[in-house]
C-alpha positions as CSV (number, residue, x, y, z in Angstrom):
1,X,109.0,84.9,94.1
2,X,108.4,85.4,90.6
3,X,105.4,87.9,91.0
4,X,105.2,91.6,90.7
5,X,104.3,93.7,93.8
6,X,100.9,95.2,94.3
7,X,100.2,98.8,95.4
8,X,97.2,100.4,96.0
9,X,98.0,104.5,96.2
10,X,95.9,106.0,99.2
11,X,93.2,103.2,99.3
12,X,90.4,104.2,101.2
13,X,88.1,101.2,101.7
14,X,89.1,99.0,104.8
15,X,86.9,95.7,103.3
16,X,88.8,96.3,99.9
17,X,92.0,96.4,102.2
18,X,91.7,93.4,103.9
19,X,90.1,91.8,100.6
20,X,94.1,92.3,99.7
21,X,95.9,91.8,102.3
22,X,93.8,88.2,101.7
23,X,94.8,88.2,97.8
24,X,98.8,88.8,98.9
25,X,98.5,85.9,101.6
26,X,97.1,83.9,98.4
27,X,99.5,84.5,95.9
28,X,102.5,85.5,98.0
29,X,103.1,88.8,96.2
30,X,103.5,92.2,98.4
31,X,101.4,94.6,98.7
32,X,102.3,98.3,99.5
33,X,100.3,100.6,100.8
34,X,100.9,104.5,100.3
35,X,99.9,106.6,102.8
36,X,96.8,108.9,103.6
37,X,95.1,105.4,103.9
38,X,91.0,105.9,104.9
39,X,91.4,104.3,107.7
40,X,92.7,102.9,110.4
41,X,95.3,99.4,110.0
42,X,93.6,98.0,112.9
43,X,90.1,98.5,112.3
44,X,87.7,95.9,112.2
45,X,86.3,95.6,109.1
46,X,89.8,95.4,107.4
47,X,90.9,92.2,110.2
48,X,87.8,90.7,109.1
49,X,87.6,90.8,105.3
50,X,91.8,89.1,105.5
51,X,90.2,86.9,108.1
52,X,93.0,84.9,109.6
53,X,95.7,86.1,106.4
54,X,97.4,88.9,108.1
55,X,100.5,86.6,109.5
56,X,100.6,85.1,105.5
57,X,100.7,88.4,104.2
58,X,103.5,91.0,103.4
59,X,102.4,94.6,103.7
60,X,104.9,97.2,103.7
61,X,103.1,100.9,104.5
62,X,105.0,104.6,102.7
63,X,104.2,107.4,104.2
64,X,104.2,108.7,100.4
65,X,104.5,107.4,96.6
66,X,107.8,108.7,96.5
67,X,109.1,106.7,99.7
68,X,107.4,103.7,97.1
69,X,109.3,104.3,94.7
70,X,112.5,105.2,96.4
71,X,112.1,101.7,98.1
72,X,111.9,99.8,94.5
73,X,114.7,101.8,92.5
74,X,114.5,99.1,89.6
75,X,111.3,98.2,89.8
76,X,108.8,99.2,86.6
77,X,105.4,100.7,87.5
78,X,102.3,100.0,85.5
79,X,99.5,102.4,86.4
80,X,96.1,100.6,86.0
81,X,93.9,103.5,84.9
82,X,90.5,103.5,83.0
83,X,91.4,105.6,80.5
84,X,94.9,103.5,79.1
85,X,95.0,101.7,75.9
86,X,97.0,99.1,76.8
87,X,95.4,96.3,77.9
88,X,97.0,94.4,81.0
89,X,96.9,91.2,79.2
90,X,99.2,92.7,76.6
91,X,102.0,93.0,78.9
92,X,104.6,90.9,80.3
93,X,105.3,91.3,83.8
94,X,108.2,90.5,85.8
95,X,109.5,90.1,89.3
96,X,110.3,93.6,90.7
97,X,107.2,94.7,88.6
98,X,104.9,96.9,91.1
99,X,101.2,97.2,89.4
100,X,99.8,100.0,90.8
101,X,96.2,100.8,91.8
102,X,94.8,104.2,92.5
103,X,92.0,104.8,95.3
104,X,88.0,104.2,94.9
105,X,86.3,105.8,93.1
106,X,88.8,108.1,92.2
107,X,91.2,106.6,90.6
108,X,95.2,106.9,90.5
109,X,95.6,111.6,90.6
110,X,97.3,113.0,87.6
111,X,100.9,114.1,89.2
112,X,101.1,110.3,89.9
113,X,100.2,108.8,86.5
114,X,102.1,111.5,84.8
115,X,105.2,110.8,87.0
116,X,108.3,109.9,85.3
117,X,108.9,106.6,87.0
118,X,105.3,105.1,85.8
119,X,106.6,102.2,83.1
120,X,103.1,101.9,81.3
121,X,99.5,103.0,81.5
122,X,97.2,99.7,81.6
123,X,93.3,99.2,81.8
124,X,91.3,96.2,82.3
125,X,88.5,95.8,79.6
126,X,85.1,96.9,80.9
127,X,81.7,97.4,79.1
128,X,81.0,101.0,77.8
129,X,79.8,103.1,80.1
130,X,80.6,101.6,83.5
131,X,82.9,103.7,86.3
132,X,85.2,101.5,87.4
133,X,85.7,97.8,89.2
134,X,86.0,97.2,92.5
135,X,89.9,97.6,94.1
136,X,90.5,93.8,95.1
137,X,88.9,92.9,92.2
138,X,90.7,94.8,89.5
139,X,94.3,93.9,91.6
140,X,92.9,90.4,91.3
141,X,92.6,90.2,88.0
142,X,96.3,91.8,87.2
143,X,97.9,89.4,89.7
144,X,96.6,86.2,88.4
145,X,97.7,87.2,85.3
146,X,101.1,87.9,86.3
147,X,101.3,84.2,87.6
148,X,99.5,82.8,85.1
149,X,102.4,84.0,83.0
150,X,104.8,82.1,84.7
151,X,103.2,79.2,85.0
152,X,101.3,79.7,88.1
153,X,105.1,78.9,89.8
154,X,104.7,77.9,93.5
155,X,101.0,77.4,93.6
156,X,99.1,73.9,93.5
């Protein structure tokens, strides 16, 4: 596939979860899941928001960000944060490419976007003065502009 990976680091929300296990299914990227999760992989609420996606989707679960990143040697990491100056539509993404998301309504700790292996610091543009986006909605947003870059490849 021609599309970068998603990760969400230590997601919480078992709806937002399931909103991306969906969004993977969709778009036929992976999404990685770094570990303490908020909840429970079987639990109902993330079964229901991927609905019947779960069998479409690749999830691969790391017990921590380094097992992430020792699993994708090559693979550049952009940290979608609030506070970047880059915006993600100024970037071109590649296969390989892992965009990462931190948890709600933290957002991504400092040891991880200062870590060495982070490629780039990215934001999605937001009004002043509003927190943050929702999860799905802000790995939404990156995806479909990863594939929108190539072309939409694969999709009809």
């Amino acid at each position: 596939m021609t599309l970068p990976d998603l990760a969400f680091f230590e997601p919480r929300i078992a709806g937002n979860t399931g909103n991306a296990i969906r969004l993977s299914a969709v778009t036929g990227t992976t999404l990685h899941l770094v570990e303490p999760l908020g909840f429970d992989l079987s639990e109902p609420k993330l079964r229901r928001a991927g609905l019947d996606y779960h069998d479409l989707a690749s999830v691969v679960v790391h017990t921590d960000f380094e097992a992430l990143l020792a699993a994708r040697p090559d693979a550049r990491v952009y940290a979608f944060e609030v506070d970047a100056t880059t915006r993600y539509t100024d970037v071109t993404y590649g296969p390989g490419d892992i965009l990462l998301f931190g948890p709600e309504p933290t957002g991504l700790p400092d040891e991880v976007v200062a870590h060495p292996r982070v490629t780039e610091h990215v934001k999605i543009p937001m009004l002043p003065s509003r927190r943050s986006l929702n999860l799905t909605s802000s790995a939404s947003i990156a995806i479909y502009e990863a594939w929108r870059q190539v072309g939409f490849a694969g999709g009809s």
